[in-house]
PDB file of N, CA, C and O in Angstrom:
ATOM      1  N   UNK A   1       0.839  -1.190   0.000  1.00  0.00           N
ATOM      2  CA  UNK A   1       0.000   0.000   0.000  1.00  0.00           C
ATOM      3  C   UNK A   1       0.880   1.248   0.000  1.00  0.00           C
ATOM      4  O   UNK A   1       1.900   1.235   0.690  1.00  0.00           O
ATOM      5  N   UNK A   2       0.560   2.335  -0.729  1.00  0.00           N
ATOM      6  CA  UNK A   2       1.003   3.325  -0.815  1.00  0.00           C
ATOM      7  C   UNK A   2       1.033   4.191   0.966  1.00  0.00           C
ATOM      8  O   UNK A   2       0.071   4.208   1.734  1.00  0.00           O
ATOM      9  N   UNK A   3       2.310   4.777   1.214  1.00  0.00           N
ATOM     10  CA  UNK A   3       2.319   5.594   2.181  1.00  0.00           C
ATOM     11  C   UNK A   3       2.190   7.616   2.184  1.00  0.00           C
ATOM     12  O   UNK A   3       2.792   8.423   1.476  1.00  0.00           O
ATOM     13  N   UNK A   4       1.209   7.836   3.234  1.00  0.00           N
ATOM     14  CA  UNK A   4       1.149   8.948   2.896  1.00  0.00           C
ATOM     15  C   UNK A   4       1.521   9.965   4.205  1.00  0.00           C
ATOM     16  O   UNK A   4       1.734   9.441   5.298  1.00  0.00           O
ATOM     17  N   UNK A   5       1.595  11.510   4.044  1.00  0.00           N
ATOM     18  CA  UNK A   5       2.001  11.720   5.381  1.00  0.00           C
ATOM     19  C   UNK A   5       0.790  12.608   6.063  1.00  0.00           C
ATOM     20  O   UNK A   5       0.125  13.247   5.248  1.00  0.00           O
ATOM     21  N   UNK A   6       0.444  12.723   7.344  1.00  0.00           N
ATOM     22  CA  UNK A   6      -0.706  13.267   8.326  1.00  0.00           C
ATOM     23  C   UNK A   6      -0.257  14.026   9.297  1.00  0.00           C
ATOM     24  O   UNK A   6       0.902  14.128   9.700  1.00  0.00           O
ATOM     25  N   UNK A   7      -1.517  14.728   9.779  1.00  0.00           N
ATOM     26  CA  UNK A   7      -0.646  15.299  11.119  1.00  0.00           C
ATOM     27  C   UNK A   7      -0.680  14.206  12.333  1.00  0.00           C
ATOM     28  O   UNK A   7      -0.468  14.337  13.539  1.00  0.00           O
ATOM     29  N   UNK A   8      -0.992  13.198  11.621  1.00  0.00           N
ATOM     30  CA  UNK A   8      -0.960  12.445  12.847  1.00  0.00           C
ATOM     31  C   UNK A   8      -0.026  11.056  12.704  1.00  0.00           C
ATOM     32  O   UNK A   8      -0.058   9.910  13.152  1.00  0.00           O
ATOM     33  N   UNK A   9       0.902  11.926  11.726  1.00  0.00           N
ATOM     34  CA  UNK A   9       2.306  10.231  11.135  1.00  0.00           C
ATOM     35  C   UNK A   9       1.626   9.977  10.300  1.00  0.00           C
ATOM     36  O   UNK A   9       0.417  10.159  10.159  1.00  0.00           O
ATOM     37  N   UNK A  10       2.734   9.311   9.366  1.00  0.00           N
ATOM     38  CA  UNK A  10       2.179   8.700   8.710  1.00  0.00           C
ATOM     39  C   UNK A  10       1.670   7.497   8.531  1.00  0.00           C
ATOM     40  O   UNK A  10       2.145   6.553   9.162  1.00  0.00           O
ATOM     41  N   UNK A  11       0.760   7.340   7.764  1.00  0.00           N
ATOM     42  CA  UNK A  11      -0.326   6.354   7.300  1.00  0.00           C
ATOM     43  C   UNK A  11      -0.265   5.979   6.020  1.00  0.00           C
ATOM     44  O   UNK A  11       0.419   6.596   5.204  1.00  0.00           O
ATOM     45  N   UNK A  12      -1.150   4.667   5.643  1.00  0.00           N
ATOM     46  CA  UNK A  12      -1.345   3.444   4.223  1.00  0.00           C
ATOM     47  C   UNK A  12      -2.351   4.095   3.600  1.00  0.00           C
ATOM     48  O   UNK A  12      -3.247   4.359   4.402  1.00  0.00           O
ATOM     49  N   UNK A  13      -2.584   4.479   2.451  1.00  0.00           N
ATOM     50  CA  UNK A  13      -3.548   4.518   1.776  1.00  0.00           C
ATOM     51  C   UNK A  13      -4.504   3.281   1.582  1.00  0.00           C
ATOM     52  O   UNK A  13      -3.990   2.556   0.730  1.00  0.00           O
ATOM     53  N   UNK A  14      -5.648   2.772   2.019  1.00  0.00           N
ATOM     54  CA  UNK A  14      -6.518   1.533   2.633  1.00  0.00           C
ATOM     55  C   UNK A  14      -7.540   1.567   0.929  1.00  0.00           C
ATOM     56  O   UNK A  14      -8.040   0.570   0.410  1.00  0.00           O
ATOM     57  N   UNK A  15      -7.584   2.557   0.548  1.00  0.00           N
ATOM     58  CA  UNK A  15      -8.950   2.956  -0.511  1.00  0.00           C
ATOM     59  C   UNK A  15      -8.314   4.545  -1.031  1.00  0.00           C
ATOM     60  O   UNK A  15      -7.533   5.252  -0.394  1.00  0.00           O
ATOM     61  N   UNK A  16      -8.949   4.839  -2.441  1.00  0.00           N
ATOM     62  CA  UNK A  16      -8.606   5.968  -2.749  1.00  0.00           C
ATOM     63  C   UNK A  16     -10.158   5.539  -3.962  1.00  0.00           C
ATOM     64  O   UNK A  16     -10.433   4.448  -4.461  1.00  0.00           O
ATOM     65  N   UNK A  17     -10.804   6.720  -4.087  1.00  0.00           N
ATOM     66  CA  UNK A  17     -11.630   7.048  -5.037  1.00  0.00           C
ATOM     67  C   UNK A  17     -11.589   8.050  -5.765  1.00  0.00           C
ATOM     68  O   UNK A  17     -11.504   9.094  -5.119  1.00  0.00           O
ATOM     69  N   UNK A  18     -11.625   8.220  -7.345  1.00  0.00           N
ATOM     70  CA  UNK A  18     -11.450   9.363  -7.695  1.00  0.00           C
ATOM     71  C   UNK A  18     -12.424   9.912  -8.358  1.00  0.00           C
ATOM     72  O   UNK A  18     -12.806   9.246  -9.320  1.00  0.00           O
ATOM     73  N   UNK A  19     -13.142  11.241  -8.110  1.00  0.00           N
ATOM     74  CA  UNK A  19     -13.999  11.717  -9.339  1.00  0.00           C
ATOM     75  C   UNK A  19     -13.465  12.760  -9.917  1.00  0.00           C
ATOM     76  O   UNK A  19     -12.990  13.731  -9.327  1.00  0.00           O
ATOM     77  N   UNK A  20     -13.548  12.529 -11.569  1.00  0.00           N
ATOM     78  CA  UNK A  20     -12.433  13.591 -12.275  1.00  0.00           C
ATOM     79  C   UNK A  20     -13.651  14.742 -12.523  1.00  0.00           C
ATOM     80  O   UNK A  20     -14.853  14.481 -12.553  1.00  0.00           O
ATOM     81  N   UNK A  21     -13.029  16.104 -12.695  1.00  0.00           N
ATOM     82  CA  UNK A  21     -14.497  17.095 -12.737  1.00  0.00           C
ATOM     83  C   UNK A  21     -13.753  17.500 -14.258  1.00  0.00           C
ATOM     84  O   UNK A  21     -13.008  16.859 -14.999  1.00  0.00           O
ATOM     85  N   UNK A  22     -14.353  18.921 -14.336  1.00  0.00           N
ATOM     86  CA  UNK A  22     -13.712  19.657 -14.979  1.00  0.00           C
ATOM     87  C   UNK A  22     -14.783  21.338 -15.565  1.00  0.00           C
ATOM     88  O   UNK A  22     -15.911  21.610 -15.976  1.00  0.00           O
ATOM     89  N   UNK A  23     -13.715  21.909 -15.289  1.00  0.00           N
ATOM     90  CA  UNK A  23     -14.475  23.724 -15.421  1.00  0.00           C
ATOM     91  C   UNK A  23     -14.119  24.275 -16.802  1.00  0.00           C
ATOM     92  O   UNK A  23     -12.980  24.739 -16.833  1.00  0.00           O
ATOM     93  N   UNK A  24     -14.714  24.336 -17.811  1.00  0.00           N
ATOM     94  CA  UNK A  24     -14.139  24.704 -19.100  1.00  0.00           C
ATOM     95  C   UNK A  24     -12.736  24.123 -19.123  1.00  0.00           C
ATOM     96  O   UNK A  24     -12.510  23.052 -18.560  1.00  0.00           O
ATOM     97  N   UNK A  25     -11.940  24.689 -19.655  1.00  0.00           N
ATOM     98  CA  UNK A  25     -10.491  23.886 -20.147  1.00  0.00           C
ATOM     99  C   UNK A  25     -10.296  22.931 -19.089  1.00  0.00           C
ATOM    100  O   UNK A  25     -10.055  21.762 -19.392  1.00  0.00           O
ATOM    101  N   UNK A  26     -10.406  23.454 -17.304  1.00  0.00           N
ATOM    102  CA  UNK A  26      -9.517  23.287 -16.573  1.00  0.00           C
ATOM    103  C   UNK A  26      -9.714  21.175 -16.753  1.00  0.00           C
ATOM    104  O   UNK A  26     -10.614  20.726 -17.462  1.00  0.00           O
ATOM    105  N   UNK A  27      -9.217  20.695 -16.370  1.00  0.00           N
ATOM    106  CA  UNK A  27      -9.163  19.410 -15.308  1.00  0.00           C
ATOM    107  C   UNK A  27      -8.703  19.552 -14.032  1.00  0.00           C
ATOM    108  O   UNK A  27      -7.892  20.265 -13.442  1.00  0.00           O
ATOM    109  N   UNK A  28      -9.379  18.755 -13.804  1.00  0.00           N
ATOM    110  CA  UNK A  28      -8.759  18.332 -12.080  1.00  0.00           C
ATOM    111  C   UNK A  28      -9.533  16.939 -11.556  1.00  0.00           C
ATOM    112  O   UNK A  28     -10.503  16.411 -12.102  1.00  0.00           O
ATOM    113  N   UNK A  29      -9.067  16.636 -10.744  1.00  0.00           N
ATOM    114  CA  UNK A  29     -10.251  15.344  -9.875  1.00  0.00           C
ATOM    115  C   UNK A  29     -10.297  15.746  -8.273  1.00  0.00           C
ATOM    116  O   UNK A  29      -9.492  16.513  -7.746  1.00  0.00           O
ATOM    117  N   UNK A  30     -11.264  15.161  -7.674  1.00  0.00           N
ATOM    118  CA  UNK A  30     -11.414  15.469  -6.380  1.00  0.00           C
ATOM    119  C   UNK A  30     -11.307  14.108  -5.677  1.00  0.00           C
ATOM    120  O   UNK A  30     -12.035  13.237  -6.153  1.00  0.00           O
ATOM    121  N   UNK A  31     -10.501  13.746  -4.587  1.00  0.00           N
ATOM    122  CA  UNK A  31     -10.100  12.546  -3.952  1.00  0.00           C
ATOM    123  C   UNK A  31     -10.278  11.809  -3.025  1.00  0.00           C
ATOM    124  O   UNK A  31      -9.232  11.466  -2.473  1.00  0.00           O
ATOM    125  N   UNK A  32     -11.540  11.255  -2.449  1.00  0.00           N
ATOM    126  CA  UNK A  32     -11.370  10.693  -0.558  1.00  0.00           C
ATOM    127  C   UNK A  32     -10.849   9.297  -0.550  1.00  0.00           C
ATOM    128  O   UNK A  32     -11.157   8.258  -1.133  1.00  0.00           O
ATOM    129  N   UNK A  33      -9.926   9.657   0.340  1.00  0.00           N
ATOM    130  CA  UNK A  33      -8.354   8.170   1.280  1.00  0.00           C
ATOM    131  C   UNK A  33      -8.913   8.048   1.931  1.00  0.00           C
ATOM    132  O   UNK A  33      -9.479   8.988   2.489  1.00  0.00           O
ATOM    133  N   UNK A  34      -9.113   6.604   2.295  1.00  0.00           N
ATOM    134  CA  UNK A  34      -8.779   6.052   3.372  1.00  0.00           C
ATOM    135  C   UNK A  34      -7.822   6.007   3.988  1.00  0.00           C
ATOM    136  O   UNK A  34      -7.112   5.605   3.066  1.00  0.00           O
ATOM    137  N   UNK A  35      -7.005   6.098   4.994  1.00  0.00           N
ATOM    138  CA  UNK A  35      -5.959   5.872   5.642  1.00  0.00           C
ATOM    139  C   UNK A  35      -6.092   5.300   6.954  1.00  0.00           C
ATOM    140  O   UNK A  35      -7.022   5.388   7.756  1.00  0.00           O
ATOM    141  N   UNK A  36      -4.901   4.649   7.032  1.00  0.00           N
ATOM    142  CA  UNK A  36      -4.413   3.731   8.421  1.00  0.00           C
ATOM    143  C   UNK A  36      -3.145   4.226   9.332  1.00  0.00           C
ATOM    144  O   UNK A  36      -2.019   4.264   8.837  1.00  0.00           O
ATOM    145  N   UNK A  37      -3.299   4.461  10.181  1.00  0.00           N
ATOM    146  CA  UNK A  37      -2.363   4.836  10.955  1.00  0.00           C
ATOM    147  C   UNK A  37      -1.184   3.824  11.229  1.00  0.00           C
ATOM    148  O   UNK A  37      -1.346   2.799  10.567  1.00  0.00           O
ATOM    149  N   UNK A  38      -0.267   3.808  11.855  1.00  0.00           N
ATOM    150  CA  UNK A  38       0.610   2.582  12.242  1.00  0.00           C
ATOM    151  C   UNK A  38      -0.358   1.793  13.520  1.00  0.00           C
ATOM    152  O   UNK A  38      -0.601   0.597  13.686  1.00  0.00           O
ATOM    153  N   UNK A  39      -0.736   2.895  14.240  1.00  0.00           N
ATOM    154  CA  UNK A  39      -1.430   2.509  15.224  1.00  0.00           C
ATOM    155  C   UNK A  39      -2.857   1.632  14.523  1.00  0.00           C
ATOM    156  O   UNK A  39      -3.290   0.534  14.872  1.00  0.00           O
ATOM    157  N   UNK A  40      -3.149   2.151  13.906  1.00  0.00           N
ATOM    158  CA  UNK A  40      -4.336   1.142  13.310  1.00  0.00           C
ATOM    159  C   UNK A  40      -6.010   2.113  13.304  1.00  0.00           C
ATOM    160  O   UNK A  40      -7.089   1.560  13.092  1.00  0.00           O
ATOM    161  N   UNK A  41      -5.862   3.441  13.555  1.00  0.00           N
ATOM    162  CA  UNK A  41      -6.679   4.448  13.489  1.00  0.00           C
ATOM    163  C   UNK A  41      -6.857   4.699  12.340  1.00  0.00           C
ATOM    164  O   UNK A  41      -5.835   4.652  11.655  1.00  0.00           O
ATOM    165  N   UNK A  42      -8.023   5.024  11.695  1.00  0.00           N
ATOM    166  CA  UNK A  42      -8.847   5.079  10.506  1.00  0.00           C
ATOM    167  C   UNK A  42      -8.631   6.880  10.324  1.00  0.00           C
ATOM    168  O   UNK A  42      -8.774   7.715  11.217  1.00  0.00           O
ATOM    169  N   UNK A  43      -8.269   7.112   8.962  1.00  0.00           N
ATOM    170  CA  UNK A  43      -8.565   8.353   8.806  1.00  0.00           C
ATOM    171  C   UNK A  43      -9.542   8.642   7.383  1.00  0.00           C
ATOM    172  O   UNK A  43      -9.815   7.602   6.782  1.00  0.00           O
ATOM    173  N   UNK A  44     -10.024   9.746   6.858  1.00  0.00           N
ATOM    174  CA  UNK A  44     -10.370  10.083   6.259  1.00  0.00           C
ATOM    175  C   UNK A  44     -10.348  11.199   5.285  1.00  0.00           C
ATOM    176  O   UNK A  44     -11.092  12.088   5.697  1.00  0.00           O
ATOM    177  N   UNK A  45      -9.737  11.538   4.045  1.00  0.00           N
ATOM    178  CA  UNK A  45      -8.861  12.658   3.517  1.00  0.00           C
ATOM    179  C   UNK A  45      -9.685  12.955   2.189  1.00  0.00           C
ATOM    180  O   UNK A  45      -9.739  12.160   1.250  1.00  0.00           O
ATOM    181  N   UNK A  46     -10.267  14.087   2.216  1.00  0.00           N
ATOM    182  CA  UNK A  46     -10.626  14.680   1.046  1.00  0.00           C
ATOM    183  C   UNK A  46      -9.841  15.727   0.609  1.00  0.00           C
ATOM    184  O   UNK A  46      -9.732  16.726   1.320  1.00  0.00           O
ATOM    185  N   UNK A  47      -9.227  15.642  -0.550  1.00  0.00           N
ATOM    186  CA  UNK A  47      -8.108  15.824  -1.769  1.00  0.00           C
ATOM    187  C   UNK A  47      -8.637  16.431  -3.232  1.00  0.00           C
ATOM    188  O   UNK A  47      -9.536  15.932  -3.909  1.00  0.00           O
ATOM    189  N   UNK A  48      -7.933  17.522  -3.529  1.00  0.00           N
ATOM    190  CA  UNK A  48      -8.261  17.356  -4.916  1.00  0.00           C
ATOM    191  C   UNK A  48      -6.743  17.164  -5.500  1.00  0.00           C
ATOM    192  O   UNK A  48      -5.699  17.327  -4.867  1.00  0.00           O
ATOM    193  N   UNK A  49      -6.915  16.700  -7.133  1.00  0.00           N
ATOM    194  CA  UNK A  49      -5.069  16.497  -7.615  1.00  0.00           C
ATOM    195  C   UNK A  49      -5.425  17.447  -9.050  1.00  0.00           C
ATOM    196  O   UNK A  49      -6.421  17.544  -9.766  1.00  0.00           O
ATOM    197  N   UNK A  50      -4.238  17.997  -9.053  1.00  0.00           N
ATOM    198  CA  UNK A  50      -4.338  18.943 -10.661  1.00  0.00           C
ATOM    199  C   UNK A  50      -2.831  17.942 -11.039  1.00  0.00           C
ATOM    200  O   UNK A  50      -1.941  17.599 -10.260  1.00  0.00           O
ATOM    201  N   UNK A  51      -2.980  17.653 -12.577  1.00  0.00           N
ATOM    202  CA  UNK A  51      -2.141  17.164 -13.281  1.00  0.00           C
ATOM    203  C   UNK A  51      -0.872  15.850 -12.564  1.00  0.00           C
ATOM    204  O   UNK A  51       0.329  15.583 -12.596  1.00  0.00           O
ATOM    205  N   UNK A  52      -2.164  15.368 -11.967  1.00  0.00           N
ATOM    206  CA  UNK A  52      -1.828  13.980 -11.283  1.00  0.00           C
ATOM    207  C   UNK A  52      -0.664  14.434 -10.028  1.00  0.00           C
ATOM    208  O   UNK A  52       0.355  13.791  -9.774  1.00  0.00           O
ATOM    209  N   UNK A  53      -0.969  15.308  -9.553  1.00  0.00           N
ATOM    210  CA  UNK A  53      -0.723  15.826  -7.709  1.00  0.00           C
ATOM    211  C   UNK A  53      -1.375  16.395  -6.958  1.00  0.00           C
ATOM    212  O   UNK A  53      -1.875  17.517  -6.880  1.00  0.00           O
ATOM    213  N   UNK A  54      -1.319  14.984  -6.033  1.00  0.00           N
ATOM    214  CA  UNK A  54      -2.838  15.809  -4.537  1.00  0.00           C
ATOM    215  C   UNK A  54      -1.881  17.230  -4.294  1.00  0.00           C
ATOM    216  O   UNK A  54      -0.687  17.465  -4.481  1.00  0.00           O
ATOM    217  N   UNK A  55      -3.022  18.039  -3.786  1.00  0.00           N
ATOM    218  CA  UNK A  55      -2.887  19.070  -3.666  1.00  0.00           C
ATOM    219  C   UNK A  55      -3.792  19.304  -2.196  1.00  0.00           C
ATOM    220  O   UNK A  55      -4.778  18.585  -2.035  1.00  0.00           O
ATOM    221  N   UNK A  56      -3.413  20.388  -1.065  1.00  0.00           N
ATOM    222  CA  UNK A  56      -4.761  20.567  -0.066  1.00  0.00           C
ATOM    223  C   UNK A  56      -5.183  21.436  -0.277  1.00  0.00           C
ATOM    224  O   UNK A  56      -4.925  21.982  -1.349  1.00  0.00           O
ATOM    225  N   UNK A  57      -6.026  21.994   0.615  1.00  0.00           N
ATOM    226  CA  UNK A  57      -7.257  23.219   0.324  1.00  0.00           C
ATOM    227  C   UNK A  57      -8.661  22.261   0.375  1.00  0.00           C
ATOM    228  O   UNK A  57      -9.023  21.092   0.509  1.00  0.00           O
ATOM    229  N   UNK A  58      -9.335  24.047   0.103  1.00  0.00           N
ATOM    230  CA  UNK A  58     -10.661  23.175  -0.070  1.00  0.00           C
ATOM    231  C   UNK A  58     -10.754  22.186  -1.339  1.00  0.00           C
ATOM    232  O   UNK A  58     -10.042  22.026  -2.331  1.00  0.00           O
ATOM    233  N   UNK A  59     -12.038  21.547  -0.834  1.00  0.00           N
ATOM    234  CA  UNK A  59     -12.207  20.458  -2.230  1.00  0.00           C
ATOM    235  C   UNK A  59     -13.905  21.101  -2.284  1.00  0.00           C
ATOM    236  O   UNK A  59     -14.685  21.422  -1.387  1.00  0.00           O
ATOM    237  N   UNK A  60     -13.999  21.098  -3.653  1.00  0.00           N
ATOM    238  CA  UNK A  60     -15.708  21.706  -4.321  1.00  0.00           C
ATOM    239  C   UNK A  60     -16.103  20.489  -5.058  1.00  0.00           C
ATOM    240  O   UNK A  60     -15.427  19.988  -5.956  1.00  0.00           O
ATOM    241  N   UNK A  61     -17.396  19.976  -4.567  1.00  0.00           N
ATOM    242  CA  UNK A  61     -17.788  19.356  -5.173  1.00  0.00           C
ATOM    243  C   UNK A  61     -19.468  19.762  -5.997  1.00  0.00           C
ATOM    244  O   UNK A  61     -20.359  20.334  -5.367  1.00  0.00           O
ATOM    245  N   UNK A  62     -19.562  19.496  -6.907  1.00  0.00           N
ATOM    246  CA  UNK A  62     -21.193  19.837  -7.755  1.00  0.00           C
ATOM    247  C   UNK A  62     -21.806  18.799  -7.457  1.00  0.00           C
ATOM    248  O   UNK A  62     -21.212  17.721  -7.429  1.00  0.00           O
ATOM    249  N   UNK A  63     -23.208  18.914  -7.152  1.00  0.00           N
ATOM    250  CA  UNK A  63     -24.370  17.939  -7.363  1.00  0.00           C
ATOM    251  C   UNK A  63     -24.270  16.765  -7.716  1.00  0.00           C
ATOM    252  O   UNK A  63     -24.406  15.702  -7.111  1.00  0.00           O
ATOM    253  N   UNK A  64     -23.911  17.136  -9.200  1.00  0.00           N
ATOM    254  CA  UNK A  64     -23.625  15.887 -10.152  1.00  0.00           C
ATOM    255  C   UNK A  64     -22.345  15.150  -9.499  1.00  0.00           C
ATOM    256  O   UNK A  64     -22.438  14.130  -8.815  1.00  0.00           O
ATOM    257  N   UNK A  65     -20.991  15.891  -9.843  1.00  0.00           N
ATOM    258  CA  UNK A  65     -20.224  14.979  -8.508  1.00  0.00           C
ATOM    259  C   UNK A  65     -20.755  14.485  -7.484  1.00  0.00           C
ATOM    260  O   UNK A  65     -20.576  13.274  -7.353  1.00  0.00           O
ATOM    261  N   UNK A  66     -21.369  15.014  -6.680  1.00  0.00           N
ATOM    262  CA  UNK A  66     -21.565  14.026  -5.062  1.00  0.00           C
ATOM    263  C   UNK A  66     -22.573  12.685  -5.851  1.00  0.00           C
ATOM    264  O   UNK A  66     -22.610  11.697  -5.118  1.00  0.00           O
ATOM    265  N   UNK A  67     -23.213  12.542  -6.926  1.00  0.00           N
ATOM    266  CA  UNK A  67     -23.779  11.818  -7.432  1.00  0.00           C
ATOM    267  C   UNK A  67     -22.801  10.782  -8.175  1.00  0.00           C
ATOM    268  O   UNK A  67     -23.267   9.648  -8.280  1.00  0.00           O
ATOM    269  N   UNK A  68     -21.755  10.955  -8.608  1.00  0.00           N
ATOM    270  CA  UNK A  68     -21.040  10.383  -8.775  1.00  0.00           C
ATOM    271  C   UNK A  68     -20.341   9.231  -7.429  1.00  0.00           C
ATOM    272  O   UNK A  68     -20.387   8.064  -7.041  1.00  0.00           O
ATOM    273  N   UNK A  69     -19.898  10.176  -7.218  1.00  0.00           N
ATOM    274  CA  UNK A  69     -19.296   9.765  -5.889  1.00  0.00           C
ATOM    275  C   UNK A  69     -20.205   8.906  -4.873  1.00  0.00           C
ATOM    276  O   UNK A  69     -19.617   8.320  -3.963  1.00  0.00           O
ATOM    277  N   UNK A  70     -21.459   8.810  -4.965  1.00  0.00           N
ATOM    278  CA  UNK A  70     -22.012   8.077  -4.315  1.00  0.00           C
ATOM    279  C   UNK A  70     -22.236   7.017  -4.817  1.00  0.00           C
ATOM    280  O   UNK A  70     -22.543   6.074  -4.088  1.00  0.00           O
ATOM    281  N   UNK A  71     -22.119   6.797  -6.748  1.00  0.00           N
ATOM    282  CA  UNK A  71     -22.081   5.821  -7.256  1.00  0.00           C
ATOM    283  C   UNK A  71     -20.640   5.393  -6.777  1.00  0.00           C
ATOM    284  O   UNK A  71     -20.733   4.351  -6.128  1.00  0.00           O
ATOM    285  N   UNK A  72     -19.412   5.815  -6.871  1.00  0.00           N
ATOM    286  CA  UNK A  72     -18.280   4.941  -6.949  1.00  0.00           C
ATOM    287  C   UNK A  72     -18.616   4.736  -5.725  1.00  0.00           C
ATOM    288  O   UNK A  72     -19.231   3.677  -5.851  1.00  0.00           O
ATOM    289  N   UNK A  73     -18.661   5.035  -4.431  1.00  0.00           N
ATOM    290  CA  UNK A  73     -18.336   4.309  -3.232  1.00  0.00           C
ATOM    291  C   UNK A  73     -19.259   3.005  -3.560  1.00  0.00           C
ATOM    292  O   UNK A  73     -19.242   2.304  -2.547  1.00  0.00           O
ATOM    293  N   UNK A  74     -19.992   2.452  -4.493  1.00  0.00           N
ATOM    294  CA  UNK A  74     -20.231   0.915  -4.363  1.00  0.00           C
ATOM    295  C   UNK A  74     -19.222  -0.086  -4.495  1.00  0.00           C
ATOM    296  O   UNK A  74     -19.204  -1.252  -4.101  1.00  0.00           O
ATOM    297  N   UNK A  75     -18.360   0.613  -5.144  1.00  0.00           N
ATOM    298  CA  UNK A  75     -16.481  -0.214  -5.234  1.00  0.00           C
ATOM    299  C   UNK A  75     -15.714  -0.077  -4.488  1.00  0.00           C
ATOM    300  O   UNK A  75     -14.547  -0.361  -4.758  1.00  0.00           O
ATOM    301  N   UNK A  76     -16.125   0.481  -3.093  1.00  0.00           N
ATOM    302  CA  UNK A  76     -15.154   1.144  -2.269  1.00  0.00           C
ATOM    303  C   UNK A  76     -16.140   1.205  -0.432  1.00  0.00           C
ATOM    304  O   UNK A  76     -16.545   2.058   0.357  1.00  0.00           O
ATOM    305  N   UNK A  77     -16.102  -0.242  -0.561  1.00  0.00           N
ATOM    306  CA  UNK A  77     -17.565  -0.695   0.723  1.00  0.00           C
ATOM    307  C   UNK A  77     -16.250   0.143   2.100  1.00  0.00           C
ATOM    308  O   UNK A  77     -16.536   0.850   3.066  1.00  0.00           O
ATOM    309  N   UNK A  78     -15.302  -0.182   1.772  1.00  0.00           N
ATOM    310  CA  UNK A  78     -14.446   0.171   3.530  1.00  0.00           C
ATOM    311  C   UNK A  78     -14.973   1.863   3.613  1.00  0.00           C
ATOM    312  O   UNK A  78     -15.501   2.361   4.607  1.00  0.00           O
ATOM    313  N   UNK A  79     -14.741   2.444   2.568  1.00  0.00           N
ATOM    314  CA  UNK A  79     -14.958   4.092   2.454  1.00  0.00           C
ATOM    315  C   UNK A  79     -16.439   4.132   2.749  1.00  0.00           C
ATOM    316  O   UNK A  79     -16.831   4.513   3.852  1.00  0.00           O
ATOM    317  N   UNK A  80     -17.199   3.786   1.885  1.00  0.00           N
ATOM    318  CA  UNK A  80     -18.823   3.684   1.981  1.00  0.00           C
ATOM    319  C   UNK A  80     -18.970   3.722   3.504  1.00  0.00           C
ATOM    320  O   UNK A  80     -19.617   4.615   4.051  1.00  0.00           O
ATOM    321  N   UNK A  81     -18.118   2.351   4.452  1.00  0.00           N
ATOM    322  CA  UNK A  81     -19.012   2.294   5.496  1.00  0.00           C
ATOM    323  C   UNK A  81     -18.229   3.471   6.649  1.00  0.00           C
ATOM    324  O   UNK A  81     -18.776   3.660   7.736  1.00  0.00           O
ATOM    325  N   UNK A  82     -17.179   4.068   6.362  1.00  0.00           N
ATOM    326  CA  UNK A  82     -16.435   4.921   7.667  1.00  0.00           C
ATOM    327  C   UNK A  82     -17.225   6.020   7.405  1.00  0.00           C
ATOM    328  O   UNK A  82     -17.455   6.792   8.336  1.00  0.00           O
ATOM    329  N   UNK A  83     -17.850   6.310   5.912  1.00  0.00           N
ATOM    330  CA  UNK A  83     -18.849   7.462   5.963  1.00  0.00           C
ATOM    331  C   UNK A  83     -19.924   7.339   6.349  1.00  0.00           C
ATOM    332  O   UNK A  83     -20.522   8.369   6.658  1.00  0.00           O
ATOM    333  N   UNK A  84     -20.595   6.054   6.488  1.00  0.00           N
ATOM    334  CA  UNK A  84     -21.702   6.097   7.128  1.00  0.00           C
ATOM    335  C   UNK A  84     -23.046   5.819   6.048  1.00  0.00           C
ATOM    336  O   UNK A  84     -24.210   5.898   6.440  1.00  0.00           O
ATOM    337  N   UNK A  85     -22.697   5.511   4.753  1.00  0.00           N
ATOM    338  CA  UNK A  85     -23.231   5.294   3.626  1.00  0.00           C
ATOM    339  C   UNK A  85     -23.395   3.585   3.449  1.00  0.00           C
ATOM    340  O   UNK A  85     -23.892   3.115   2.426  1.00  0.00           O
TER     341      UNK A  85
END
């Protein structure tokens, strides 16, 4: 599993989902990780990446995205269930 870094150490990437958007020209995708601590604590990371690098800040999602995104979490039951979906 891929390693990533937190303020709380780093952690495994467990799940990664991506929905790609896009604003006239721009691209981008918007990202929620799963992550694992060493300790074994669950985290949760919403991400967006421009030209294939997460990036932080806010993340914007549209309608239609969160509609998306509620379709992919059917491939992604560990994420589905830490959200509560």
């Amino acid at each position: 599993m891929a390693k990533t870094a937190t303020p709380w150490g780093s952690a495994e990437v467990v799940e990664e989902l991506t929905v790609p958007q896009r604003s006239g020209e721009k691209r981008f995708a918007s990202k929620v990780q799963l992550l694992e601590t060493k300790a074994g604590e669950r985290l949760v990371r919403f991400a967006y990446s421009t030209n294939g690098t997460n990036r932080r800040g806010p993340v914007t999602l549209r309608v239609k995205d969160l509609e998306t995104l509620h379709k992919r979490l059917e491939e992604h039951p560990a994420l589905a269930k830490v959200l509560g979906l």
